[in-house]
C-alpha positions as CSV (number, residue, x, y, z in Angstrom):
1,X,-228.2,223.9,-173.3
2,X,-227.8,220.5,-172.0
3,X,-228.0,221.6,-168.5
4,X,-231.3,223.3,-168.5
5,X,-232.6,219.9,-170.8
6,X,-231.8,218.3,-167.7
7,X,-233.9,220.5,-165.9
8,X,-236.9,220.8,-168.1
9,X,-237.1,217.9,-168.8
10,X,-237.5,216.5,-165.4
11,X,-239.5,219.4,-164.0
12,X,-241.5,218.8,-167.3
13,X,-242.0,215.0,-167.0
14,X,-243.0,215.3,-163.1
15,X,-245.4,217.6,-164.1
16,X,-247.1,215.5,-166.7
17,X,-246.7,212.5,-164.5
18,X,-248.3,214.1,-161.2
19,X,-250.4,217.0,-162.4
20,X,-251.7,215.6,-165.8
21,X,-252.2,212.1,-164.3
22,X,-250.3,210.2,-167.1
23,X,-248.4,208.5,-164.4
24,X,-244.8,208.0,-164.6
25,X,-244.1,205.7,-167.5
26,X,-246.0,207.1,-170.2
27,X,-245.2,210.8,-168.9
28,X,-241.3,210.2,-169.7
29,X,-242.1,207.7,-172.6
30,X,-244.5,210.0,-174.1
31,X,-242.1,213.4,-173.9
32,X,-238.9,211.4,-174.4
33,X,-240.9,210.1,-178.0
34,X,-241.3,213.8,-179.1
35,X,-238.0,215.0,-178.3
36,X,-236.2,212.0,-179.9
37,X,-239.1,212.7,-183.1
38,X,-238.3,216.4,-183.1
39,X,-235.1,216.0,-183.2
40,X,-235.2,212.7,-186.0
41,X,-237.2,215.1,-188.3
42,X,-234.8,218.4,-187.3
43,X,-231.4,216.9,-187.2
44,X,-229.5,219.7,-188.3
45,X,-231.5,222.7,-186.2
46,X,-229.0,222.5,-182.8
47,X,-225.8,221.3,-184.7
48,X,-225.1,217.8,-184.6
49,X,-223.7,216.9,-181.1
50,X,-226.7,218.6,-179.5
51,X,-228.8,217.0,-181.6
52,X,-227.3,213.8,-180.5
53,X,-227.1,214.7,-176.9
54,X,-230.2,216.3,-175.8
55,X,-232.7,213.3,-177.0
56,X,-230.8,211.5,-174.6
57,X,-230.1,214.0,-171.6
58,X,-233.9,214.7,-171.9
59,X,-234.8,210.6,-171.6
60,X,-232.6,210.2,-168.8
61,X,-233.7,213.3,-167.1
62,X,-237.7,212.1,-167.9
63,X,-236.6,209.2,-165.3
64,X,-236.4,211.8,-162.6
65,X,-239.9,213.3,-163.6
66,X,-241.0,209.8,-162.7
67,X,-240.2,209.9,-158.9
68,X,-243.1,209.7,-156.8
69,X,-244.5,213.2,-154.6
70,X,-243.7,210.7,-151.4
71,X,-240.1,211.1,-152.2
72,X,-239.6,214.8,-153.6
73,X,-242.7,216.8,-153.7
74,X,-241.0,220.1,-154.9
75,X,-240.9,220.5,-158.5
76,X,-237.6,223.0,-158.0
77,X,-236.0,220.1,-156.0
78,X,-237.1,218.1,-159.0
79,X,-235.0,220.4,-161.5
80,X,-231.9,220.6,-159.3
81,X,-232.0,216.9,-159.8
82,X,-232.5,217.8,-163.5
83,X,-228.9,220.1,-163.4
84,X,-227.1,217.3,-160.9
85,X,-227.9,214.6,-164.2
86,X,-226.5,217.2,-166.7
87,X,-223.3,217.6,-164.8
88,X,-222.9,213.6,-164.3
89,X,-224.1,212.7,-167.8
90,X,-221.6,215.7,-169.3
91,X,-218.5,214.3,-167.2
92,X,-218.8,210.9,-166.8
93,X,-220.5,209.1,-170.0
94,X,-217.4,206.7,-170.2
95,X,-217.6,206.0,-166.7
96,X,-220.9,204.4,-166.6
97,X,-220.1,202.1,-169.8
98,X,-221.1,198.5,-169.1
99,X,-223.6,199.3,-166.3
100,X,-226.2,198.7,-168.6
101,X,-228.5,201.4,-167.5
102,X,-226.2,204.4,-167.8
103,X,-228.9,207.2,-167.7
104,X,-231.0,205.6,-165.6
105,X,-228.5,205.1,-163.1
106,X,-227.5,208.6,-163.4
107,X,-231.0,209.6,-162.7
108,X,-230.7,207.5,-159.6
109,X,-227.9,209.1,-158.2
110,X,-229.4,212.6,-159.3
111,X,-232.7,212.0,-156.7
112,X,-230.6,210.2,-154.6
113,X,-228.5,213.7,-154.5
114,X,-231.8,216.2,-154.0
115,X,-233.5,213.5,-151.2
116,X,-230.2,214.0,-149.2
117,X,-229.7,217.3,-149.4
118,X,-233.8,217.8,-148.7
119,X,-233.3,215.3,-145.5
120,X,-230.3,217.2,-144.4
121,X,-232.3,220.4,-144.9
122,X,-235.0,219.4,-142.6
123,X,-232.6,218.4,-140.1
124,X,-230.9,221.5,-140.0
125,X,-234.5,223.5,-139.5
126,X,-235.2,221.1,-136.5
127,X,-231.8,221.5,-135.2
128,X,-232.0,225.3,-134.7
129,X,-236.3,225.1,-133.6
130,X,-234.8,223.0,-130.5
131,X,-232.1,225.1,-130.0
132,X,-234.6,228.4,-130.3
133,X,-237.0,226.4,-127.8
134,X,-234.7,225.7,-125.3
């Protein structure tokens, strides 16, 4: 459950962001509001450690939804940053204490993951149309 928050949450932000024109900060502001409301009015729908985890899985994965279409312009590469968070944010909470910024840097590290792989990606495709050239 907390791993597909991740996902829809930043494939749902990036949305609202790019194709709703909200822009990035009230995209994730406004979503992260109504998740953290639902869940304030609904606290015992999901049990209690889901209810306190996915307000804040989904705020931390709305920071993805905020990246600009210059630097991932693929709403799937968008949501595998989404899952990348989940796993970081379920096995490292502790190790981010004191960085002041915990899901936000988590985020970071999440896009940081999906523009690599995407560069290395590309790469690989021009690799083998100059070897299929030559």
């Amino acid at each position: 459950m907390i791993i597909a928050t991740g996902a829809g949450a930043a494939m749902v932000t990036y949305m609202a962001n790019h194709a709703l024109n909200l822009g990035a900060v009230r995209a994730s502001a406004l979503l992260s509001l109504l998740t953290g409301l639902f869940f304030y009015i609904f606290p015992d729908l999901f049990g209690s450690y889901l209810s306190k985890h996915i307000p804040l899985v989904f705020m931390g994965a709305g920071f993805i939804g905020m990246v600009s279409k210059k630097v991932i312009d693929s709403n799937l590469l968008v949501g595998f940053s989404g899952i990348v968070f989940s796993v970081i944010y379920l096995n490292s909470s502790r190790f981010f204490a004191g960085f002041g910024g915990a899901l936000g840097t988590a985020a970071c590290i999440s896009v940081l993951v999906s523009v690599s792989l995407a560069f290395l990606q590309e790469k690989r495709k021009e690799k083998k149309s100059r070897k299929c050239g030559d």
